[in-house]
BASE-122270 format. One record per residue: x, y, z of N, C-alpha, C, O in turn; residue in three letters. Coordinates in steps of 0.1 Angstrom, whole numbers, plus 5000, padded with zeros to 4 digits. Layout:
N
<n.xx X | n.yy Y | n.zz Z | ca.xx X | ca.yy Y | ca.zz Z | c.xx X | c.yy Y | c.zz Z | o.xx X | o.yy Y | o.zz Z | aa ALA> $
...
//
This chain:
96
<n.xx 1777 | n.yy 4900 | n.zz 3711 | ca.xx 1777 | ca.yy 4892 | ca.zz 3723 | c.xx 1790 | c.yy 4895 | c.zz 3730 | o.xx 1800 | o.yy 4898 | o.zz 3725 | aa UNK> $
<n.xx 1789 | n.yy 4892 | n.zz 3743 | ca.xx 1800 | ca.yy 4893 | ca.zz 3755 | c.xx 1807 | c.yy 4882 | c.zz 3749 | o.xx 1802 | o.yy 4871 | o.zz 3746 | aa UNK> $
<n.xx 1824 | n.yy 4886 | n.zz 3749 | ca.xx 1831 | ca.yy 4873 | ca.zz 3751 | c.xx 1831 | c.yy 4863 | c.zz 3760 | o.xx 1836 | o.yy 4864 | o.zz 3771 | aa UNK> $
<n.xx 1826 | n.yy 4853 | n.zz 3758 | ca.xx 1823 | ca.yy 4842 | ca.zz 3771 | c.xx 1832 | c.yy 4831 | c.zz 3764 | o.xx 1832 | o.yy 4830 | o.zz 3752 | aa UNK> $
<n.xx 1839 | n.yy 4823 | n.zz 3774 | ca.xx 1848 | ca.yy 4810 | ca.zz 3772 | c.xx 1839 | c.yy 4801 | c.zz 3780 | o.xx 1844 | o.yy 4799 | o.zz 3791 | aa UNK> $
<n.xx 1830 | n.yy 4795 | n.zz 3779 | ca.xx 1828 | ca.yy 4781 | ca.zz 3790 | c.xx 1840 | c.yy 4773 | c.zz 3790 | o.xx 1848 | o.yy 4771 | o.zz 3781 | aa UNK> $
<n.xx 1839 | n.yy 4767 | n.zz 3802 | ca.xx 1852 | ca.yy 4757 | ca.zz 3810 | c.xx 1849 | c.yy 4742 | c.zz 3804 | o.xx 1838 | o.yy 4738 | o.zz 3799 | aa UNK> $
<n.xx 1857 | n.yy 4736 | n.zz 3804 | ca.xx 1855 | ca.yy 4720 | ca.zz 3801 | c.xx 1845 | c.yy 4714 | c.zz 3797 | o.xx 1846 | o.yy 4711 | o.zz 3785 | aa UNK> $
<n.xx 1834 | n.yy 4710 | n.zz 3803 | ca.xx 1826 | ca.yy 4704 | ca.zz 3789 | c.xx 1811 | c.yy 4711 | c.zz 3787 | o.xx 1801 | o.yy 4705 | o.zz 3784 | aa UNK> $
<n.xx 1816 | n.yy 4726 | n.zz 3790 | ca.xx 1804 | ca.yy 4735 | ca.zz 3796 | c.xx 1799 | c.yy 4742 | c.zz 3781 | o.xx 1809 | o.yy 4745 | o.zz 3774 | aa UNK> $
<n.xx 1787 | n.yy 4744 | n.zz 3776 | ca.xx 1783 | ca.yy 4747 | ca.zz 3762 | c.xx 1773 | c.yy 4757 | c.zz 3765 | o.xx 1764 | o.yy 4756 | o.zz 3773 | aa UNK> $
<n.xx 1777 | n.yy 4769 | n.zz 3758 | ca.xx 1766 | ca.yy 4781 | ca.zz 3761 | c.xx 1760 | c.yy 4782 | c.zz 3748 | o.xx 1765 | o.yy 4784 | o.zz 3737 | aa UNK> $
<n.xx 1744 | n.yy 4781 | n.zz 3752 | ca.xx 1736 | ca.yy 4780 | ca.zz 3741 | c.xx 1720 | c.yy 4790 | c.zz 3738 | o.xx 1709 | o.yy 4787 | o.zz 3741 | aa UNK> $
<n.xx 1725 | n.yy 4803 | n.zz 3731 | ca.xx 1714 | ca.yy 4812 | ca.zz 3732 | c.xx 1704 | c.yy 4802 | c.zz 3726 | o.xx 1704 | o.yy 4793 | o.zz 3718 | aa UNK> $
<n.xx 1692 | n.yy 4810 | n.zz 3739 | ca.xx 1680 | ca.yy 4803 | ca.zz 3741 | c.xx 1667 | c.yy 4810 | c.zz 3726 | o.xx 1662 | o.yy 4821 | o.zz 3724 | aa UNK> $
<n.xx 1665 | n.yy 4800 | n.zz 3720 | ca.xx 1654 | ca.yy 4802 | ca.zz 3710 | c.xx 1639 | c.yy 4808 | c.zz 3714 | o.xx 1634 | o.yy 4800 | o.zz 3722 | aa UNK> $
<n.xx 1629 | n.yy 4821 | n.zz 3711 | ca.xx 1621 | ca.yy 4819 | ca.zz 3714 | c.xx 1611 | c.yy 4807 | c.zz 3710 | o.xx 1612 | o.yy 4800 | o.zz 3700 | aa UNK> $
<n.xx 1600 | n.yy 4807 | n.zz 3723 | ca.xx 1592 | ca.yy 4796 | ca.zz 3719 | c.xx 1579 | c.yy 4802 | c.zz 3708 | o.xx 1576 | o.yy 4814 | o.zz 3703 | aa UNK> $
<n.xx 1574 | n.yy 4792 | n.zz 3707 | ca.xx 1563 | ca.yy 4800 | ca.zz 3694 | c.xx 1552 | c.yy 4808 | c.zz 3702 | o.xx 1547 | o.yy 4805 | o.zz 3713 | aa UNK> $
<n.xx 1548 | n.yy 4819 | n.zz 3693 | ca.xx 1535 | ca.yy 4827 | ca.zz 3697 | c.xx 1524 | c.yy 4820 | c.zz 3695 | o.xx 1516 | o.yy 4817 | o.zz 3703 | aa UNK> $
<n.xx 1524 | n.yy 4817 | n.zz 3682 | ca.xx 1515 | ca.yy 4809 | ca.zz 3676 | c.xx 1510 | c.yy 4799 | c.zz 3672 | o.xx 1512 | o.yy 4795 | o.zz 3661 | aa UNK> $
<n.xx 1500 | n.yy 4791 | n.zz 3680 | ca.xx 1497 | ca.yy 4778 | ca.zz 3674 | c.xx 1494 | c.yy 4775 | c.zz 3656 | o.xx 1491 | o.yy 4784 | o.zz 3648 | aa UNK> $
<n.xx 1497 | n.yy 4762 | n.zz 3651 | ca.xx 1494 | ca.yy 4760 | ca.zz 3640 | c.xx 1482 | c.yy 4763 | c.zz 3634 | o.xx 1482 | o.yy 4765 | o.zz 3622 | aa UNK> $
<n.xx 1474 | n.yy 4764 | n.zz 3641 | ca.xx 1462 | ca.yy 4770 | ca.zz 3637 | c.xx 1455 | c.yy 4783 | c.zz 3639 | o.xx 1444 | o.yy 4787 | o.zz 3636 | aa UNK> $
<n.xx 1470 | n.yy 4793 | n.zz 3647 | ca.xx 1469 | ca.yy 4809 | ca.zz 3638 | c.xx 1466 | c.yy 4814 | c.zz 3652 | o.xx 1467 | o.yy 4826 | o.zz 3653 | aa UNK> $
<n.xx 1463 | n.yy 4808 | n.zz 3664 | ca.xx 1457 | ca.yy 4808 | ca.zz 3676 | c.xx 1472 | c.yy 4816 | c.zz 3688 | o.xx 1482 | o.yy 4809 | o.zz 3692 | aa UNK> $
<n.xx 1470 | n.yy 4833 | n.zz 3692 | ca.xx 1481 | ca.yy 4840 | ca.zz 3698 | c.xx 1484 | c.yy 4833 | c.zz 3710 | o.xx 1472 | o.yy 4829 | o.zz 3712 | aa UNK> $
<n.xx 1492 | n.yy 4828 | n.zz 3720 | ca.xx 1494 | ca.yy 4825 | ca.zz 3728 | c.xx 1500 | c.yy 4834 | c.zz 3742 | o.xx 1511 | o.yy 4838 | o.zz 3743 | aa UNK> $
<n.xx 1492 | n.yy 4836 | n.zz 3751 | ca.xx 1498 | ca.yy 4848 | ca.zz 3757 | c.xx 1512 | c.yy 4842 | c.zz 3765 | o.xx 1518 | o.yy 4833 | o.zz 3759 | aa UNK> $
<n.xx 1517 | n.yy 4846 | n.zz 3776 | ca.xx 1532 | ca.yy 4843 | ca.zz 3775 | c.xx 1529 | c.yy 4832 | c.zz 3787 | o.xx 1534 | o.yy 4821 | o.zz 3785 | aa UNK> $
<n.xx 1522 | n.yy 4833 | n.zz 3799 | ca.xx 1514 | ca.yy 4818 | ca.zz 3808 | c.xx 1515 | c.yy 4811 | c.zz 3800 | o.xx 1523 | o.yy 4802 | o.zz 3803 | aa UNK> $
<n.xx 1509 | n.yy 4809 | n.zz 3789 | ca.xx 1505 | ca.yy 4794 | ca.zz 3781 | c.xx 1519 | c.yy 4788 | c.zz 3769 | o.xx 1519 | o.yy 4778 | o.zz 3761 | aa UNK> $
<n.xx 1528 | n.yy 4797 | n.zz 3773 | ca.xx 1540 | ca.yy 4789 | ca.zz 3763 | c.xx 1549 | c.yy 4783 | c.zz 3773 | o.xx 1553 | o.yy 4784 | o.zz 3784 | aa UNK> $
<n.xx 1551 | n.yy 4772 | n.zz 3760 | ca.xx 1560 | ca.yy 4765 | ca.zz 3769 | c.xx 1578 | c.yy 4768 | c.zz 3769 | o.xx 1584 | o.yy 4772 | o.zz 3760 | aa UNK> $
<n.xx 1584 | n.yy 4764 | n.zz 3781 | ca.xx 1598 | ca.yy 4766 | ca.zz 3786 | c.xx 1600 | c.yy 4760 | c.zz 3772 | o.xx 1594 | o.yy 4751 | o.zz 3767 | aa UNK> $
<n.xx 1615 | n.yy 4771 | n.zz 3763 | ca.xx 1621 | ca.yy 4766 | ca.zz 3751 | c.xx 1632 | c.yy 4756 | c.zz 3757 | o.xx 1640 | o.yy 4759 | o.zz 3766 | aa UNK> $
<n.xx 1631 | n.yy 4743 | n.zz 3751 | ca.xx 1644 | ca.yy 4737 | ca.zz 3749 | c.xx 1650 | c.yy 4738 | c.zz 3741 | o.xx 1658 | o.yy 4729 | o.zz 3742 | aa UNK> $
<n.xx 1652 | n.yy 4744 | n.zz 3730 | ca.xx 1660 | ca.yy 4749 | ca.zz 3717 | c.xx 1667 | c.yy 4759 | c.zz 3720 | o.xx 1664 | o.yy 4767 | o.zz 3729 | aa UNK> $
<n.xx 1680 | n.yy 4759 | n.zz 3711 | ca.xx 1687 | ca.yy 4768 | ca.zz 3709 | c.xx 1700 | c.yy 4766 | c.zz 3700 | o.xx 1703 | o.yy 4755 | o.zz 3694 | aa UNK> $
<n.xx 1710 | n.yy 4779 | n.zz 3702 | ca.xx 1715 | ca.yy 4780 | ca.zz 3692 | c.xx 1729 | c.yy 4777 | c.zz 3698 | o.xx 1733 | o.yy 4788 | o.zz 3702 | aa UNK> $
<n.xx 1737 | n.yy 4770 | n.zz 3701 | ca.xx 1749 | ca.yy 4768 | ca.zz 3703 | c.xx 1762 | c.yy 4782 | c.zz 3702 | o.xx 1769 | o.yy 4782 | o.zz 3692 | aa UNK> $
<n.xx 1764 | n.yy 4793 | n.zz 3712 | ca.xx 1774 | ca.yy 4801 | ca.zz 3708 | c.xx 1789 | c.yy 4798 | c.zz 3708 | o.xx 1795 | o.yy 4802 | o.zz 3698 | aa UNK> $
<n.xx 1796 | n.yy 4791 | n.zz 3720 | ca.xx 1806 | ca.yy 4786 | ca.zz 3722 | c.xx 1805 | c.yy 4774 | c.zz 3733 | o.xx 1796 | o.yy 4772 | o.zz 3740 | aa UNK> $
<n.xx 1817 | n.yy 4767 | n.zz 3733 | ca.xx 1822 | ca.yy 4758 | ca.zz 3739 | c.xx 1834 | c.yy 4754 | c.zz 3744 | o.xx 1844 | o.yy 4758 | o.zz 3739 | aa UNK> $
<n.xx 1835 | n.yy 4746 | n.zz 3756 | ca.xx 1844 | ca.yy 4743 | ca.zz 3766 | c.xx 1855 | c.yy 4736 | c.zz 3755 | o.xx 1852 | o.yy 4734 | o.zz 3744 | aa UNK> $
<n.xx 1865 | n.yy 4734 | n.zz 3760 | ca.xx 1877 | ca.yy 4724 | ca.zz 3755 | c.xx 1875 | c.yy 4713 | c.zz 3761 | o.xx 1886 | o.yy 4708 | o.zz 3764 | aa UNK> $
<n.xx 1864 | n.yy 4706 | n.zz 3764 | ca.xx 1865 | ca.yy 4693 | ca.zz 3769 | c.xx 1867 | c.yy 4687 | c.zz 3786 | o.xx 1875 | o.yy 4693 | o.zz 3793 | aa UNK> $
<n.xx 1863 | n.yy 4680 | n.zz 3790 | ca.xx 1864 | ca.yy 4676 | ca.zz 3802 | c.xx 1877 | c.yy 4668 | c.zz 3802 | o.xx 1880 | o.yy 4661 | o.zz 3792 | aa UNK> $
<n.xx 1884 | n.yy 4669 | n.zz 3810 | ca.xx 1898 | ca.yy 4663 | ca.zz 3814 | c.xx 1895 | c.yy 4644 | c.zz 3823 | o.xx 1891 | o.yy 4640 | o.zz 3833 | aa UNK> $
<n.xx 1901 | n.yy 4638 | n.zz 3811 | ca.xx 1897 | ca.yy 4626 | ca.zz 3815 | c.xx 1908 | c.yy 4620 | c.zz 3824 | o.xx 1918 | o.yy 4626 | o.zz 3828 | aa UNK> $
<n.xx 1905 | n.yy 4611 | n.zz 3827 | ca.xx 1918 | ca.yy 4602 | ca.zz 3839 | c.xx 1932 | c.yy 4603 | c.zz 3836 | o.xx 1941 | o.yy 4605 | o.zz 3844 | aa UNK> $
<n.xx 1931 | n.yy 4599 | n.zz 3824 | ca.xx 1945 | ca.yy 4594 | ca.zz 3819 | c.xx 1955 | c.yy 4612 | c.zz 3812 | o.xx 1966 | o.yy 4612 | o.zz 3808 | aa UNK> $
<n.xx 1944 | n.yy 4624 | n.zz 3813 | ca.xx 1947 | ca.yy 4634 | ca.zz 3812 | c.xx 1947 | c.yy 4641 | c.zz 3802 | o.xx 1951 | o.yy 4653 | o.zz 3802 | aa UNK> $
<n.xx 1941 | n.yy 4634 | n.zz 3790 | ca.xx 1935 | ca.yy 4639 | ca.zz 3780 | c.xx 1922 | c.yy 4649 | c.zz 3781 | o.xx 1915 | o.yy 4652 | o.zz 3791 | aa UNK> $
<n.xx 1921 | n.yy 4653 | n.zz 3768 | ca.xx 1904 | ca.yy 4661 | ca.zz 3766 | c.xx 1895 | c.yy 4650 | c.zz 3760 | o.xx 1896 | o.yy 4640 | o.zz 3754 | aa UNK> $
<n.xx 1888 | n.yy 4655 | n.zz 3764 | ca.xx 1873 | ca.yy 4644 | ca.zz 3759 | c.xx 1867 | c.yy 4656 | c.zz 3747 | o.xx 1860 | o.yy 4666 | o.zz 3750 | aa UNK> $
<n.xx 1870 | n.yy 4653 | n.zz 3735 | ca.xx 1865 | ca.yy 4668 | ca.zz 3730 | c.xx 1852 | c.yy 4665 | c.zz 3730 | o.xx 1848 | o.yy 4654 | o.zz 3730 | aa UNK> $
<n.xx 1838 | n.yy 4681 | n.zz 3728 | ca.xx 1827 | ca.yy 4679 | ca.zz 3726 | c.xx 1823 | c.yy 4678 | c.zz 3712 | o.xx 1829 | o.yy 4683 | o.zz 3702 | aa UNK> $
<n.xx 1808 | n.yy 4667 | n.zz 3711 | ca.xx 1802 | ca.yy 4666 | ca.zz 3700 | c.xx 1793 | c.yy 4676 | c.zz 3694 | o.xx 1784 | o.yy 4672 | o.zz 3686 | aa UNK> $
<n.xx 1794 | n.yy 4687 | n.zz 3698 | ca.xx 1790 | ca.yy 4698 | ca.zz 3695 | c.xx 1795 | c.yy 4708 | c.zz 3692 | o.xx 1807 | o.yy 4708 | o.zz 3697 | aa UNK> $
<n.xx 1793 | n.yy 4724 | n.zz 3682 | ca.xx 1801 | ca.yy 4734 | ca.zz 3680 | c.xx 1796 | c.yy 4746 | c.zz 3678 | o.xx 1784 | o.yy 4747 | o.zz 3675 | aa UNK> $
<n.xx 1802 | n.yy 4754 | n.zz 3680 | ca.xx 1789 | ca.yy 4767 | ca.zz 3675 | c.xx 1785 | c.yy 4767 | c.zz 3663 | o.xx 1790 | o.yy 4761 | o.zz 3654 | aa UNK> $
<n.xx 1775 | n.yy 4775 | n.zz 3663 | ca.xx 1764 | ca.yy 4773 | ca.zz 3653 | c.xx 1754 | c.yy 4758 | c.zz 3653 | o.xx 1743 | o.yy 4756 | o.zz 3647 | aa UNK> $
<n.xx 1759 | n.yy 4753 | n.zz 3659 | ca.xx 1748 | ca.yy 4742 | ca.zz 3660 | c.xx 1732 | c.yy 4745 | c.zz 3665 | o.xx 1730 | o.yy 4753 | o.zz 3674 | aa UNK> $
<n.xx 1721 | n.yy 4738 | n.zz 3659 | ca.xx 1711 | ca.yy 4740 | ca.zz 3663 | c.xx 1704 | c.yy 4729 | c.zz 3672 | o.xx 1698 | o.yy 4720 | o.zz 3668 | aa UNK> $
<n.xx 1706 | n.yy 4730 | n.zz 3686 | ca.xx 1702 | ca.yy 4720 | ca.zz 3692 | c.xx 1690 | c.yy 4720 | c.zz 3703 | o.xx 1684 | o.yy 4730 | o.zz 3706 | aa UNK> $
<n.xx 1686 | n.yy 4701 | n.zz 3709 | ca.xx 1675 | ca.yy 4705 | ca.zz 3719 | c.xx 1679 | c.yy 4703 | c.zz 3732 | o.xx 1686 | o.yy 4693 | o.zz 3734 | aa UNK> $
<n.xx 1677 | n.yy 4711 | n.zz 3746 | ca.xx 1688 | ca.yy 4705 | ca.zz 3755 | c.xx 1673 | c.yy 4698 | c.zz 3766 | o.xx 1662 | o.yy 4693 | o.zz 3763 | aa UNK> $
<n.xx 1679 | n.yy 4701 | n.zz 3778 | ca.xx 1671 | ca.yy 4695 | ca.zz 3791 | c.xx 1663 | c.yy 4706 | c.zz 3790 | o.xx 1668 | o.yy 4716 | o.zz 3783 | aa UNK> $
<n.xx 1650 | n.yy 4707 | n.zz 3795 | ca.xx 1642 | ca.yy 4719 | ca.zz 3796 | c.xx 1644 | c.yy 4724 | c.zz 3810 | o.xx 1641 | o.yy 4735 | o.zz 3812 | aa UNK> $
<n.xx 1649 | n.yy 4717 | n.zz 3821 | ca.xx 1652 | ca.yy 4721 | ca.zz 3833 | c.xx 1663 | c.yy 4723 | c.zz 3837 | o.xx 1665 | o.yy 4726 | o.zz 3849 | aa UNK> $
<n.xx 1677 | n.yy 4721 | n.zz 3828 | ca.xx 1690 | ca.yy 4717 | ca.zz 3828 | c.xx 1695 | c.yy 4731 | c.zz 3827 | o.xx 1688 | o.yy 4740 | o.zz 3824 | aa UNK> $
<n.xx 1708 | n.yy 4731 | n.zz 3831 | ca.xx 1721 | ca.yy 4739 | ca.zz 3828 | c.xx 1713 | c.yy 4751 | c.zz 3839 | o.xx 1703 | o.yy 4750 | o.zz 3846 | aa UNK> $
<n.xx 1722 | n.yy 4763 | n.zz 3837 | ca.xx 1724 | ca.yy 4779 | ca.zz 3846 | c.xx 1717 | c.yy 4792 | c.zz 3835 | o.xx 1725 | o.yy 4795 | o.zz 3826 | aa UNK> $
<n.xx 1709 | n.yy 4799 | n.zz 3836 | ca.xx 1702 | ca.yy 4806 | ca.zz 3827 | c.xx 1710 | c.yy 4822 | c.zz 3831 | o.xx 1708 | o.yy 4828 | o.zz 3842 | aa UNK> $
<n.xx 1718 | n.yy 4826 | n.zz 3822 | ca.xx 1719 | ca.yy 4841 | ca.zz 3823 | c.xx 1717 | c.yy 4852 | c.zz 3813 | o.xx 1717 | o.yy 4849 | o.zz 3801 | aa UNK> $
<n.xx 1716 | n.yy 4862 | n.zz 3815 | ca.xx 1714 | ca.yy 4872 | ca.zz 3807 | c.xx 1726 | c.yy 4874 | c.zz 3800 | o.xx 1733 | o.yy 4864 | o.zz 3800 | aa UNK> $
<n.xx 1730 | n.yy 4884 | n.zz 3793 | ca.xx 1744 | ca.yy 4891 | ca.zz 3788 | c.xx 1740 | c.yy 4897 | c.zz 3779 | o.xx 1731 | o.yy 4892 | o.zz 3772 | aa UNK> $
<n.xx 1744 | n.yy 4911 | n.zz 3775 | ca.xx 1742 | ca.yy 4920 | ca.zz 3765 | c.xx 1726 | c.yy 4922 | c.zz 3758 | o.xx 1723 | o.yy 4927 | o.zz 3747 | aa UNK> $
<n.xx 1714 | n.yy 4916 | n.zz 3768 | ca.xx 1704 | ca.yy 4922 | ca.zz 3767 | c.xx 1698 | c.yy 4904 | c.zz 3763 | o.xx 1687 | o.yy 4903 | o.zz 3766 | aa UNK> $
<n.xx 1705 | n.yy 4892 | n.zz 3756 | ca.xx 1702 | ca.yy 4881 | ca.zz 3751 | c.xx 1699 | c.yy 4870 | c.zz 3763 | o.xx 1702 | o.yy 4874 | o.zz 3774 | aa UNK> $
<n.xx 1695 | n.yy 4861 | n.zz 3763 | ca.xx 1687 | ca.yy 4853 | ca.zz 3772 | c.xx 1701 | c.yy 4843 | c.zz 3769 | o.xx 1707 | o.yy 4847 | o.zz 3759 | aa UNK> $
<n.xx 1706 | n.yy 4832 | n.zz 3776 | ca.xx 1717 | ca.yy 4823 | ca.zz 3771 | c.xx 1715 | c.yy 4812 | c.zz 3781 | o.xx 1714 | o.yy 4816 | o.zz 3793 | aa UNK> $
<n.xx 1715 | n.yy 4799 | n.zz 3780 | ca.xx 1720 | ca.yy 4790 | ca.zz 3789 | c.xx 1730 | c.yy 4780 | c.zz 3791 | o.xx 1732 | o.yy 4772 | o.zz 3782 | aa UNK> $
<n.xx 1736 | n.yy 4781 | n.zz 3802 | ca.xx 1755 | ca.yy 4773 | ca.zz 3800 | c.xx 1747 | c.yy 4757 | c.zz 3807 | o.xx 1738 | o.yy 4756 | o.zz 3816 | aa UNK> $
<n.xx 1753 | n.yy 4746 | n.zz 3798 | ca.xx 1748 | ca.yy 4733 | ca.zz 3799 | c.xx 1758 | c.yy 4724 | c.zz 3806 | o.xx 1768 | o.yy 4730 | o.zz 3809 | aa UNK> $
<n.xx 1758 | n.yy 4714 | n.zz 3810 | ca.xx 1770 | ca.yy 4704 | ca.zz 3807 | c.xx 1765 | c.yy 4701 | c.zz 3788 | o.xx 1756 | o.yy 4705 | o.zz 3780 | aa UNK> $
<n.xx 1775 | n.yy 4692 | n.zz 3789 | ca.xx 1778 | ca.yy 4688 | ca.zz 3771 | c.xx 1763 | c.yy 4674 | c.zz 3774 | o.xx 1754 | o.yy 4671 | o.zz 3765 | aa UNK> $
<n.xx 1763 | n.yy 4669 | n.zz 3783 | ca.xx 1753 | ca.yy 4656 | ca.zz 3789 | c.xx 1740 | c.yy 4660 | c.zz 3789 | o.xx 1732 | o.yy 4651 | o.zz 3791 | aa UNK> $
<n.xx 1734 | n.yy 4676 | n.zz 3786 | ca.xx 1718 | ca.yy 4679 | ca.zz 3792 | c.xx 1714 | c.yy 4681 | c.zz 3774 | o.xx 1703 | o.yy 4681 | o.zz 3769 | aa UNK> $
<n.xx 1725 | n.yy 4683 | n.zz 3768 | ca.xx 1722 | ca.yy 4684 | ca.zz 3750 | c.xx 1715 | c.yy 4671 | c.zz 3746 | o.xx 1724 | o.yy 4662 | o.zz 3744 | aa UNK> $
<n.xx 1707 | n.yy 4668 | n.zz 3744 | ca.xx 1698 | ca.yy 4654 | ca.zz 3736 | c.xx 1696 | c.yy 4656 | c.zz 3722 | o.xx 1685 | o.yy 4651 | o.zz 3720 | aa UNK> $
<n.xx 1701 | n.yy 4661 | n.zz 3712 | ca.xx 1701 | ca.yy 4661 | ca.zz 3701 | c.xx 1709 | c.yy 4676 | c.zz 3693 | o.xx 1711 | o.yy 4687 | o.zz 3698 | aa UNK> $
<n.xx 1712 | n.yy 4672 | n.zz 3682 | ca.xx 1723 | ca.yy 4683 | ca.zz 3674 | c.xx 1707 | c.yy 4683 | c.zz 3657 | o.xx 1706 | o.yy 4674 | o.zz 3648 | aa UNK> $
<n.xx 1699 | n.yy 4696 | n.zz 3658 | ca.xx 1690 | ca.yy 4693 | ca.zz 3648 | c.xx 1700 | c.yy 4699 | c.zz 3636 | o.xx 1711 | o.yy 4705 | o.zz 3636 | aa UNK> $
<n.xx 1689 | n.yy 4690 | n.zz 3626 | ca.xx 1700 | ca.yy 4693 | ca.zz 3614 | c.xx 1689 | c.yy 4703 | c.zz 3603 | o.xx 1693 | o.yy 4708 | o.zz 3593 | aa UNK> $
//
């Protein structure tokens, strides 16, 4: 992967495919899948700069496996990989 640094409380998180396959073995062609909110956490910001001039560190880190907004954050390419940069706020869950 491209060296990427996100800024302040910004989290780039390669995007998971969604499934081909229904549970019941059924191919899905690519119209019928839905937008992935999953993914894999690669790197992270140093925190948003609060009032008093501190970092607000994030609750997240790479390697994390998480779910974000499905309509959230900036979608880019890099080295052929699909990736999306979030705020730390559009993440709704850290799966374990």
């Amino acid at each position: 992967m491209a060296n990427i640094k996100p800024l302040g409380d910004k989290v780039v998180v390669e995007v998971l495919e969604a499934e081909e396959k229904t549970a019941g073995g059924i191919i899905l062609p690519d119209s019928a899948k839905k937008k992935p909110t999953e993914g894999k956490v690669v790197a992270v910001g140093d925190g948003r700069v609060l009032d008093d001039g501190k970092r607000n560190k994030l609750s997240v880190k790479a390697g994390d496996r998480v779910l974000f907004s499905k309509y959230g954050g900036n979608e880019v390419t890099l080295d052929g990989k699909d990736f999306t940069i979030l705020d730390e706020d559009q993440i709704y869950a850290i799966l374990k």
